[in-house]
C-alpha positions in Angstrom: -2.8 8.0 1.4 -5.5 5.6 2.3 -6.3 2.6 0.5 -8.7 -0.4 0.2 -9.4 -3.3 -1.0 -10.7 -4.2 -4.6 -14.5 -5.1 -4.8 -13.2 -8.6 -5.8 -10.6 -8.7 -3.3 -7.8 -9.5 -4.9 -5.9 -6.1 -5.1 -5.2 -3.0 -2.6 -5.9 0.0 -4.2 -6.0 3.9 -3.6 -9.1 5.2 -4.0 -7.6 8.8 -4.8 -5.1 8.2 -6.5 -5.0 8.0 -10.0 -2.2 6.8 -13.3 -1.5 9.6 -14.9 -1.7 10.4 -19.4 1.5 9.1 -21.1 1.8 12.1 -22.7 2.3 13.7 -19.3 5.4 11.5 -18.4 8.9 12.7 -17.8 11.2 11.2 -20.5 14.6 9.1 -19.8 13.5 8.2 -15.8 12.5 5.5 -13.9 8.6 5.1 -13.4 5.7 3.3 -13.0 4.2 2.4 -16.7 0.7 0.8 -17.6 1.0 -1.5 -20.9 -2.3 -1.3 -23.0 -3.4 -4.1 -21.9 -4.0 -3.3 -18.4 -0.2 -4.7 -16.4 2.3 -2.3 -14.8 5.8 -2.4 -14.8 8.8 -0.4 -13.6 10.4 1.1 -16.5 12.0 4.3 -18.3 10.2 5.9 -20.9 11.7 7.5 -23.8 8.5 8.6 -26.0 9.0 6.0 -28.9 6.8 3.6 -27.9 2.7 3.5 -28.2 2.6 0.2 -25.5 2.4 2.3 -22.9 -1.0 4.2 -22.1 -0.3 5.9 -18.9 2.2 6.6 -16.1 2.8 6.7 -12.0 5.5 8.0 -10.0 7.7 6.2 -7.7 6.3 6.4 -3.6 8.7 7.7 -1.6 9.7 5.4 1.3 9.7 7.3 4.6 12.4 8.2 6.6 10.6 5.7 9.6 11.2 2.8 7.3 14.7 3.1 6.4 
């Protein structure tokens, strides 16, 4: 994955890479979660709650950095 750095330079982001529809989340796990009004946490979803308005999964951390 490649990334760069916001047009007003104060965030590194993936250009192809993408949150994903709530709806598509896996219930009851730990995951990224995008509030409607635009932060991210770390979180677990369980489906009850309209606050959240999309979804990432984890990275992996590669066997080089552990």
């Amino acid at each position: 994955m490649t990334h760069k750095i916001s047009t007003d330079g104060t965030a590194a982001v993936a250009p192809d890479y993408y949150w994903q529809p709530i709806v598509t989340c896996p219930h009851s796990v730990k995951v990224q979660l995008l509030g409607n009004g635009g932060v991210a946490q770390y979180g677990v979803y369980h489906g009850k709650n309209d606050f959240w308005v999309a979804w990432a999964p984890l990275p992996r951390i590669p066997a080089t950095l552990k």
